[in-house]
N, C-alpha and C positions, 0 to 999 in steps of 0.2 A: 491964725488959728486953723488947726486942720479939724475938720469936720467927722466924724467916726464914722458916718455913714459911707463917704469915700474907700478911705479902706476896706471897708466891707463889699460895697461894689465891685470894687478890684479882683479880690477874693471869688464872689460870685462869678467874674468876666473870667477869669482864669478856669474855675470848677468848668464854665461852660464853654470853653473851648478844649478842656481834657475830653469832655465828652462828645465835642462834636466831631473829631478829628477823625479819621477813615481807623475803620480797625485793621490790625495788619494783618498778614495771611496768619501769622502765628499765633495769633490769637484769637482769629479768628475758628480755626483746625482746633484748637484749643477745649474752645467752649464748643466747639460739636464732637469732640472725641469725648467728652464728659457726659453730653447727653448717650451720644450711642452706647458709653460704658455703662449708666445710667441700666438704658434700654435691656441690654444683654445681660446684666447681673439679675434684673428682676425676669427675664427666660429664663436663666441658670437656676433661678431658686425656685420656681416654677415646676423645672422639672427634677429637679432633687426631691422637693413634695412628691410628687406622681410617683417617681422613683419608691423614693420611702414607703408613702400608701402601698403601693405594688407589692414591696416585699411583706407589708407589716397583711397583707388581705388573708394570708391562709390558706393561699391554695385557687386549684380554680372555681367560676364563676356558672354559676346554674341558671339557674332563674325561669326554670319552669321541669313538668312532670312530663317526662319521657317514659315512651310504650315500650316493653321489650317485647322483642316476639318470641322465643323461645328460651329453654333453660340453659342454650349455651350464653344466649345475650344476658340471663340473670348470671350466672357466675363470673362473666369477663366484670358488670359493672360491680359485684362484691367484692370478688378477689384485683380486680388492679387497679381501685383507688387510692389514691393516697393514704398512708395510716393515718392521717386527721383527718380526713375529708368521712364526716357522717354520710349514712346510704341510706335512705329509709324506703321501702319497697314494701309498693298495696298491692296483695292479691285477691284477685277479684272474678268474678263471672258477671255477666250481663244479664239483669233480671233481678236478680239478689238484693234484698233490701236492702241498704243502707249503703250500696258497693258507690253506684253514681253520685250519691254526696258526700262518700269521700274523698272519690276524684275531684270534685270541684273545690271542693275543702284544700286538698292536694297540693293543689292548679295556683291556689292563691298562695298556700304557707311556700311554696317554691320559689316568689315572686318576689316573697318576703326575705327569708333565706335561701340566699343563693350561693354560699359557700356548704351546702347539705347539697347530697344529688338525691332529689326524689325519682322516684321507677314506678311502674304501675306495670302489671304482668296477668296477664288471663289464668287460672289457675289450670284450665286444659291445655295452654300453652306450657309451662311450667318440666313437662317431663314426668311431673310426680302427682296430676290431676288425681289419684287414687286417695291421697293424702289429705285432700284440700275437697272436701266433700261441701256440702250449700252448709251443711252445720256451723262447719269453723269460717265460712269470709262473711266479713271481708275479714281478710289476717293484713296485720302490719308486723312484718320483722326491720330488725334497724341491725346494723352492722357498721362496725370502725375495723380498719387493718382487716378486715377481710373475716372477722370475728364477728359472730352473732350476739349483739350486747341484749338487746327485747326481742321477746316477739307475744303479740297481741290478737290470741283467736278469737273470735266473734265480735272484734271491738268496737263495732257501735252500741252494744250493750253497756257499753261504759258511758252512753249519751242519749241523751232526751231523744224522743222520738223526730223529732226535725233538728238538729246542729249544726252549724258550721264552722267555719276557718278558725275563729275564735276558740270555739271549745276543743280545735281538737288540740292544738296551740297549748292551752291551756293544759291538758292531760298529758302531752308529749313533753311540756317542758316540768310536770309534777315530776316526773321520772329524770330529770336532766340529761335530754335526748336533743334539743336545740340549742344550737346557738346564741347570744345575744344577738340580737339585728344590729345592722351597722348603721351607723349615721351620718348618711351623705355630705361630704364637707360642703361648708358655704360659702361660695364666693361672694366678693364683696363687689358684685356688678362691674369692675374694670373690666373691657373687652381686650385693653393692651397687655395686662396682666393676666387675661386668661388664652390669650393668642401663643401658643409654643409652636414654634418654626421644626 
């Protein structure tokens, strides 16, 4: 009588001498050409994302409120932005009620949207100081393609007597003058997937 457990031994002494046997060069190249292909497809899709992102952003990147010092520096940043690229530009004097909270106000919505280019410009700086009396700042004008779409004389009258980031946010987008803010993608903490060579 043969025993079934023999057979099965057999079986098993076989399985584990497949496996103990030296792997050969060629398969060994094998299973490390898999990982490296592995490796390098997940870089390649890595930066095709970035890529993508990159084109899909809208232009260039701000992210804070730059001083012009004169009226040639306000016309170069109206007239040669990009025709998407919103400009929204505070003119102001020093002293002026409500002028330094809306720089700070400014300071933050730039931080926030950084595909708008905010400006801030002294209104005696300007060229056109005659224009721009303590009556009318702080003034916010906004321009697309080099074109005057708002502009906003006295406009912190539009706001409680202390305001900030929020309300003016709030008031610029009544008008639909801002962009949606974008949201930062999330990585899913791999350092090997966020590593592009």
């Amino acid at each position: 009588m043969s025993s079934p457990h023999r057979s099965h031994s057999r079986d098993d002494k076989d399985t584990r001498e497949r496996f103990s046997r030296k792997m050969s060069m060629q398969e060994y190249e094998l299973i490390n050409d898999d990982k490296e292909d592995e490796s390098c497809l997940r870089k390649y899709r890595k930066r095709c994302m970035q890529d993508m992102h990159q084109r899909l952003s809208f232009g260039p990147k701000y992210g804070y409120l730059s001083e012009l010092q004169n009226g040639e520096q306000f016309l170069e940043a109206v007239e040669k932005e990009r025709k998407t690229t919103t400009v929204i530009v505070h003119i102001y004097e020093d002293g002026i009620k409500g002028c330094e909270a809306l720089n700070s106000s400014l300071t933050c919505l730039a931080a926030e949207h950084s595909t708008v280019r905010f400006c801030k410009i002294k209104a005696s700086n300007t060229g056109a100081g005659d224009r721009f009396s303590s009556d009318v700042l702080p003034t916010l004008l906004v321009y697309r393609a080099g074109e005057l779409v708002s502009n906003f004389i006295s406009v912190t009258e539009q706001f409680n007597e202390e305001f900030f980031a929020v309300d003016v946010e709030s008031f610029l987008n009544e008008y639909g003058l801002l962009p949606e803010k974008e949201i930062p993608a999330l990585g899913n903490g791999n350092l090997e997937e966020q590593e592009v060579e």
